[in-house]
N, C-alpha and C positions, 0 to 999 in steps of 0.2 A: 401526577406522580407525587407522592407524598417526600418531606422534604427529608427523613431519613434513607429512602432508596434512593434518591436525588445525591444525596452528601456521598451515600457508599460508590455509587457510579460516578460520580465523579472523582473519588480519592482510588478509585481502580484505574480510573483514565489515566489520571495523572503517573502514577509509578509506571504505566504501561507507558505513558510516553517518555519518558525518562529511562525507560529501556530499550524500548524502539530508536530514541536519539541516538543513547550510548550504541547503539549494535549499527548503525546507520553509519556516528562517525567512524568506527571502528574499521569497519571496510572502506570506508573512505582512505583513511588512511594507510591499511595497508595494499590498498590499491596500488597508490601515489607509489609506496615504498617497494611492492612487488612491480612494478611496472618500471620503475629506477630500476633495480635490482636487473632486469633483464634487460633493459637497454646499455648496461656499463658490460653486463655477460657479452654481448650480439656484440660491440664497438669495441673494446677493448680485448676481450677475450677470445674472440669471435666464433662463441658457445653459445647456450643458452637452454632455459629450463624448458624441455621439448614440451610437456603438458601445460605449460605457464601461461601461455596465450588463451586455451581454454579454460582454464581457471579464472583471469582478467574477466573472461565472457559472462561467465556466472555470476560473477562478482558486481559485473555493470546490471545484470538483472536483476539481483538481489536489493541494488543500488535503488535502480531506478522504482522499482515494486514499493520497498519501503515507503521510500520519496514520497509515492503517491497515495498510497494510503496514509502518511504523515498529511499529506496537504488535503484530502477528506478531511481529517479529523479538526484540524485548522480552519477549514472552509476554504482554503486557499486553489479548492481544486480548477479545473477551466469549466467556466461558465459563461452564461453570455448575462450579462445582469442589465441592460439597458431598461426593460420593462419595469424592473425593480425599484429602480431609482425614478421611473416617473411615475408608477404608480401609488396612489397612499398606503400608508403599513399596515393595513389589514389585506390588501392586494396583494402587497410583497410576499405577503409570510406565506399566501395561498401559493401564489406563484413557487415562492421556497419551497413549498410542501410536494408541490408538483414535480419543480426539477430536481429535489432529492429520491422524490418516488423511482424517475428515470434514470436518475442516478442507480438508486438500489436495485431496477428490472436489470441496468447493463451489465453491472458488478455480479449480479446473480447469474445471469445468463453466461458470464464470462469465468466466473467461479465452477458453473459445471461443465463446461467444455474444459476446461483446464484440470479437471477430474479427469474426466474421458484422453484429456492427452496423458495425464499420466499414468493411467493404465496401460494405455498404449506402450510408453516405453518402458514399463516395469516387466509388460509380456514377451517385449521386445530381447530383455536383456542387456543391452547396452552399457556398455562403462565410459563414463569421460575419462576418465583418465586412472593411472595406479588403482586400478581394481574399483574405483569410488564405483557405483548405479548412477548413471545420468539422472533419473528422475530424483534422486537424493538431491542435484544441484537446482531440479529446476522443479522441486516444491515452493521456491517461491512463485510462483503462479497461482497455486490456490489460497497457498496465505494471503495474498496482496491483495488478490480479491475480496477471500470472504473477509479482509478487515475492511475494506472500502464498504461491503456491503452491506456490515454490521454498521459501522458508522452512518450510512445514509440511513439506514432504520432508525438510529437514535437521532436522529435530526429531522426525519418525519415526525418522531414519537413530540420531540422537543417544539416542534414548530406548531402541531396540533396544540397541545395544552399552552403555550401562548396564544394563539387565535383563542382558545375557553378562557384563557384566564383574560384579554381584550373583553371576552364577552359578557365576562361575569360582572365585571367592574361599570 
């Protein structure tokens, strides 16, 4: 990869992570502040926001999806790396190439079924709540995916031209 499409994908990562964080903490926090909010309603008032609990739900998926495709991108996702570490680094990076590849089949494979689920409930009709489309709430499923699976392709792409550039040298 030549070191100008190199700089540009990497300066697109970055402002993408930078928005991905900010939209991460964001819900984070109004999680914490909507979940307050309804526990002082329930105990105090002994009311509460009827759709609120389902909102919390989407909220934790959105949560959680992000998360994980934050920690793709980090490399910080679950792997089992033992072989890695005893292997020498021209092994590892093979081995790297491999469990990202399965990384990228699982994220792909789980990106189109999470298609297929949302059709399902778009045909369905369904509303979570105040008129919203449920599948409005739970497109974070194919987002989380296809960025998990976009990222294990650039870490394929990134771990091949290491092993050429080990071999050129």
């Amino acid at each position: 990869m030549n070191t100008f499409l190199r700089k540009n994908i990497s300066q697109v990562s970055r402002r993408f992570e930078v928005i991905e964080t900010w939209l991460t903490a964001s819900l984070v926090v109004f999680l914490v502040v909507f979940s307050l909010l309804q526990i002082i309603l329930r105990n105090i008032f002994s009311t509460g926001i009827i759709w609120g609990d389902t909102l919390l739900r989407h909220i934790v998926l959105w949560v959680c999806l992000l998360g994980a495709a934050r920690a793709t991108a980090d490399r910080k996702h679950i792997q089992i790396d033992l072989l890695s570490k005893l292997l020498p680094a021209g092994s590892a990076r093979t081995l790297g190439i491999i469990s990202n590849l399965f990384a990228l089949a699982v994220s792909g494979l789980l990106f189109y079924a999470s298609l297929a689920f949302i059709q399902n409930e778009m045909d369905s009709g369904i509303t979570a709540f105040v008129g919203i489309p449920a599948w409005w709430l739970e497109t974070a499923f194919p987002l989380g995916f296809a960025l998990m699976a976009i990222r294990s392709a650039y870490q394929v792409v990134e771990e091949s031209l290491a092993i050429n550039g080990d071999l050129k040298q």
